[in-house]
N, C-alpha and C positions, 0 to 999 in steps of 0.2 A: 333470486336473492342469494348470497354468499356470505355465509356466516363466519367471521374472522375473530379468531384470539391473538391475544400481545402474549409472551411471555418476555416480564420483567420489564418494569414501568419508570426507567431511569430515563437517561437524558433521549434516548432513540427511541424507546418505544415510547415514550409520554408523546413524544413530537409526532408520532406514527398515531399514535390517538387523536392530534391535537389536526393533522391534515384530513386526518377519514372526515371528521367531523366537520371541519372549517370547508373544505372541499365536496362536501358530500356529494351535492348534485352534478358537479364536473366528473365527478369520480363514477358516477352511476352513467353518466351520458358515455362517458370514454370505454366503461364496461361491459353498456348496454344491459345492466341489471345494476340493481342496490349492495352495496355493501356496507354490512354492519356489525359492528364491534361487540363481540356478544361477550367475549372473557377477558379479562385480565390477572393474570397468574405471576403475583407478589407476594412474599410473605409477610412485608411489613403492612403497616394500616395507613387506608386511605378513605378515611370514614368522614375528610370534608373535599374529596376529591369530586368533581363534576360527574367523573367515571362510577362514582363509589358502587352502582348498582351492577355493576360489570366484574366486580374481582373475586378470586377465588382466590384458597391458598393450595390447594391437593390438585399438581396436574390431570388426576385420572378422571376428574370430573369433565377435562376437555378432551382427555386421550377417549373416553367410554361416550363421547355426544356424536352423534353420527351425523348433525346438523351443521357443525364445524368441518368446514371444506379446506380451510386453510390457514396455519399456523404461522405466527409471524415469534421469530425466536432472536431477541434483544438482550437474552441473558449476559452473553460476553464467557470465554474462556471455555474447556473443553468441558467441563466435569457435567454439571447439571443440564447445560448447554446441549451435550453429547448426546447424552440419556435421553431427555425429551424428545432430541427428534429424531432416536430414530425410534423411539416410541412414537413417533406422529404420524412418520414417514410407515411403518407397519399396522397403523391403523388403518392406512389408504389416504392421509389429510397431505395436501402438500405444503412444504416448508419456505417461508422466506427470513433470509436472515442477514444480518448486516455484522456479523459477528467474521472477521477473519481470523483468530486463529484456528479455529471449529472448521472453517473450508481448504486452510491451507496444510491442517494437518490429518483431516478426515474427508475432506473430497471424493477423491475417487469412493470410497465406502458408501458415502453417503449418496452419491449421484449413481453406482450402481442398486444399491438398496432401492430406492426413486425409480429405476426404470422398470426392478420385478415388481414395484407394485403399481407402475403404471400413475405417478403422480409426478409433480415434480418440486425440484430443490434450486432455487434461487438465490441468487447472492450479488446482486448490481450493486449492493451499498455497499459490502465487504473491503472494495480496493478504493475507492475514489470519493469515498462520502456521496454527495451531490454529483460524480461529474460522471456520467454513462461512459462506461469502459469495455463490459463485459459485453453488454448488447454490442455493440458495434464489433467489435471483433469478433464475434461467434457468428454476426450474420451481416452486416454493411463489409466486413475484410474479408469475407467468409472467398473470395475470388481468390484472393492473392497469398503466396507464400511469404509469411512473415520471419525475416533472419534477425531482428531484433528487435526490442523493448528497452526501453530507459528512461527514468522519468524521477522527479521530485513528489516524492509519495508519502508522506508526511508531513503534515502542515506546523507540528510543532518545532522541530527542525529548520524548517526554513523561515518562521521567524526569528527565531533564536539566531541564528547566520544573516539574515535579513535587518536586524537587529544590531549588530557587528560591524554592518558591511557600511551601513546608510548611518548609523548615528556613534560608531567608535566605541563600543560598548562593550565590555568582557565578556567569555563567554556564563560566566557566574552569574552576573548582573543581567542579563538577556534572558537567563532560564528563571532569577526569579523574577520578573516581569511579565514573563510567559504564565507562572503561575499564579500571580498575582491577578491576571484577567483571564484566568481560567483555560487557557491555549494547553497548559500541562500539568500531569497528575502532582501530587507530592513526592510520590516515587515516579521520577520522570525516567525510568532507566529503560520502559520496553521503545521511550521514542528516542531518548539520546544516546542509546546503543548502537540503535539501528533496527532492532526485531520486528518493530512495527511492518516497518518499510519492507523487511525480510519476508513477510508471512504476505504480503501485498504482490512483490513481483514473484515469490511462487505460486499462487494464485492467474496471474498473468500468464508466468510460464507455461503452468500446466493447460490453461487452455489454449496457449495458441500452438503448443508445440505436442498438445495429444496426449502428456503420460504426468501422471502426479511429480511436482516437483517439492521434495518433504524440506520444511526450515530445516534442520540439522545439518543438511546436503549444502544448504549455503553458506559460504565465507561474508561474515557480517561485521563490519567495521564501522562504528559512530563517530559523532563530532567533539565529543568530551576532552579531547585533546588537539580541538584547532584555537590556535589564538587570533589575538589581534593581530599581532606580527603577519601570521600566515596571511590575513586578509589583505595587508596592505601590500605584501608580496603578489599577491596573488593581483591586485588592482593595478600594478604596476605592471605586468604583464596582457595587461587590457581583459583580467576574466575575475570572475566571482569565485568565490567556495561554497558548493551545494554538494548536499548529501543526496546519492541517486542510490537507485536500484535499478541493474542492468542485466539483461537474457541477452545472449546472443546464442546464433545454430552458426555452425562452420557448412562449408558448404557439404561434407559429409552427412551432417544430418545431426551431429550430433552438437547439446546445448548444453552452456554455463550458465550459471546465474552468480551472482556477491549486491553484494551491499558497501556501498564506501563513498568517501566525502571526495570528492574530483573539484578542479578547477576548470570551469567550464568559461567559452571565449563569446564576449559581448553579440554578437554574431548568432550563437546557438539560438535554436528555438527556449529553451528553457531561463534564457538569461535575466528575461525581466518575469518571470513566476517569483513574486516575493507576497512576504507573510506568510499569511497561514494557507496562500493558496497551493495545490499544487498542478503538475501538470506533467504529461506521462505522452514520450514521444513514440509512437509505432512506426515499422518500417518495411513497406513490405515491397514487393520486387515489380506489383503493378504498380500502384499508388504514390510511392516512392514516401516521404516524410509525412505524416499525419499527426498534428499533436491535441492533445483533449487537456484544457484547462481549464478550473473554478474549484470552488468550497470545496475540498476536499475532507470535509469533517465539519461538528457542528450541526444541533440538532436540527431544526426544518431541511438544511439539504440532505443529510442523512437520511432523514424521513422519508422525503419526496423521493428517492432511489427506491425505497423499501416501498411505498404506495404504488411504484411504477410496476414492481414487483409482482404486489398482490391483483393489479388489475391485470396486468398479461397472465398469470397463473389461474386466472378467473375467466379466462375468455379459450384458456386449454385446459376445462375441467376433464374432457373426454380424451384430450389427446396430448401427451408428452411435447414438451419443447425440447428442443435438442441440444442440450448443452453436457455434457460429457468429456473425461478424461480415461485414458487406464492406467492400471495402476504403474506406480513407479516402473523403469526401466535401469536398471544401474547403468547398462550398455551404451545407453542415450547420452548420458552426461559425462563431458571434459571435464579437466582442472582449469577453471577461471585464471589459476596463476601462471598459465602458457598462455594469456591473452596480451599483445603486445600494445605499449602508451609510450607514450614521453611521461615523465615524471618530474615532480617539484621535490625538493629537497632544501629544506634547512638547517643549517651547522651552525658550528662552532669554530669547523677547521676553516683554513683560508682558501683563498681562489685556487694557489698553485700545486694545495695538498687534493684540491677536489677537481682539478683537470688532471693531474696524476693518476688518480682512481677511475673517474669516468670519460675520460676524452672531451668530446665535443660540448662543451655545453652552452647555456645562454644563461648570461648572469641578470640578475634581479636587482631592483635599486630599490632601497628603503628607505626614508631620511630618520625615522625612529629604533634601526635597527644597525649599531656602528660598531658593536664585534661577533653577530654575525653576517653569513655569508646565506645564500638563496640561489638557488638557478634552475631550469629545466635541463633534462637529460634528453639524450636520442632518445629515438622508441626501441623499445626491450619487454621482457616477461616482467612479471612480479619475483617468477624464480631467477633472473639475471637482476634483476635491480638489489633482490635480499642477500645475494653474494656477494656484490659489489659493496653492501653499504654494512656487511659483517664487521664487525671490529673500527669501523668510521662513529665518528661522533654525531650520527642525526638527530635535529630534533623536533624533525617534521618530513613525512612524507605522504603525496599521495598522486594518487595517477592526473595526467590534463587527458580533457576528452579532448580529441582530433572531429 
């Protein structure tokens, strides 16, 4: 038997309660032993909860039980989050947790703390909600040398764009819609900045490419400034506007990571990922394109990531899984803005003033857009494209994936 605590009983770990329990007996057959929910560590009351006989409010009551093999940490955000496990993780209990910015900004820490004491430290939910990410590249890609990641890794974003793109809808009116059925917080800024998505493919990064990749490190650019206009431009060019998050390794060895809103072409694997789903394309040099799509958030699949968790972490009580990063390497990582696109561009100026400036381009047709101008550029850096468009009127730019 494996005795399991929740810390923090919101929408992931009530659902992480809601599957131990609805599941039980699958979960014990998959286990090959019982798992049971012995704590719940809240501080609010839940005195007519089903659980009620399970919560605590003083983590030490689970950090001092030596019958708790494994902690499941729902809290969200670094502070309380932090503390607890690597109090858990120093007890000997091992952690699973669905909390990304706790692994995107403590990983390596907390996965070498996990290996001196010989437990381990989990995170399948952290990047993909419901969709297995982490397993399969740590051990189904584990053959192959992966040169890149990119992927729709936020589900509120892509409806929001999804939204725009299928019903003509601002991007104002789209985010309160979003929050109206609950897809976004009331401060929508960690998903429509882009942070979300940032703290997800350094998470990605770090594990496919071996060395902590910290948010700060990445250039992070949201969708708070695409319109309608941009959308129908962008339909006229036969592609969408999605917000990715993208690693690439040069053949050196060394890797970028950013975050930013691309017009990607009907064609791509990503092109019909709409709503809240997302989907995250790996590339690696056997396997060639592999992409992983569904629920990317949202309690039950969140859940069911984090139970997948506790069952694998339950059947390596005695022996470590292998999931590991070291720590940052500065050496490793390029500037993302020496990475070469074509680029979309929206003005003000006319056709003759913006082949003047950029040579070649391919112009765009709007019928809602009659002073101004739209077109793709060759392929160039970010640092050639921000020279060129110095002192030009844009009033929209962003990379096309190729």
């Amino acid at each position: 038997m494996i005795n399991v605590a929740i810390l923090g009983f919101g929408v992931v770990g009530s659902g992480v309660a809601e599957v131990l329990s609805t599941n039980a007996e699958k979960i014990a057959q998959s286990a090959a032993q019982e798992i049971v929910l012995k704590y719940i560590l809240d501080v609010r009351d839940f005195s007519e909860s089903a659980y009620k006989d399970c919560f605590v409010k003083d983590f030490a009551v689970i950090e001092n039980d030596p019958s708790v093999q494994i902690v499941v940490e729902t809290i969200g955000g670094v502070g309380a989050a932090y503390d607890f496990t690597k109090r858990a993780i120093l007890a000997g209990k091992s952690v699973v947790t669905s909390n990304k910015e706790l692994v995107a900004t403590h990983g390596h820490e907390l996965l070498e703390l996990a290996r001196t004491k010989n437990v381990n430290y989990m995170f399948e939910a952290s990047v993909g909600g419901g969709i297995p990410i982490i397993r399969p590249i740590s051990q189904c890609l584990a053959a192959n040398e992966i040169f890149e990641l990119y992927g729709i890794l936020n589900g509120t974003t892509n409806y929001i764009l999804t939204q725009m793109i299928q019903n003509g809808v601002s991007f104002e009116s789209a985010l309160r819609d979003a929050q109206e059925k609950g897809y976004a917080e009331a401060n929508p800024s960690a998903d429509v900045k882009g942070f979300d998505a940032c703290r997800k493919i350094c998470i990605l990064a770090s594990l496919s490419f071996g060395s902590q990749v910290y948010p700060e490190s990445v250039p992070t650019e949201g969708i708070e400034n695409i319109s309608l206009t941009d959308v129908e431009f962008a339909r006229s060019a036969g592609g969408k506007v999605k917000l990715l998050g993208r690693s690439v390794m040069r053949e050196d060895g060394r890797i970028a990571c950013y975050v930013a809103p691309h017009i990607i072409g009907e064609n791509n694997l990503l092109s019909n990922v709409e709503g809240v789903f997302n989907g995250i394309v790996v590339r690696g040099n056997a396997i060639g394109d592999v992409m992983f799509y569904g629920a990317g958030a949202g309690k039950l699949p969140t859940a069911s990531a984090v139970v997948a968790d506790i069952i694998d972490s339950s059947k390596h009580m005695n022996m470590r899984k292998y999931i590991y990063w070291e720590e940052a390497k500065p050496e490793m990582m390029f500037d993302p803005a020496t990475i070469v696109s074509r680029w979309y561009i929206r003005t003000s100026a006319g056709l003759s003033q913006a082949k003047k400036v950029f040579g070649k381009v391919s112009v765009l047709v709007s019928e809602g857009a009659e002073f101004e101008t739209a077109f793709i550029t060759e392929r160039m850096s970010k640092i050639e494209i921000e020279a060129l468009v110095s002192g030009f009127p844009v009033l929209s730019l962003m990379r096309v994936l190729d």
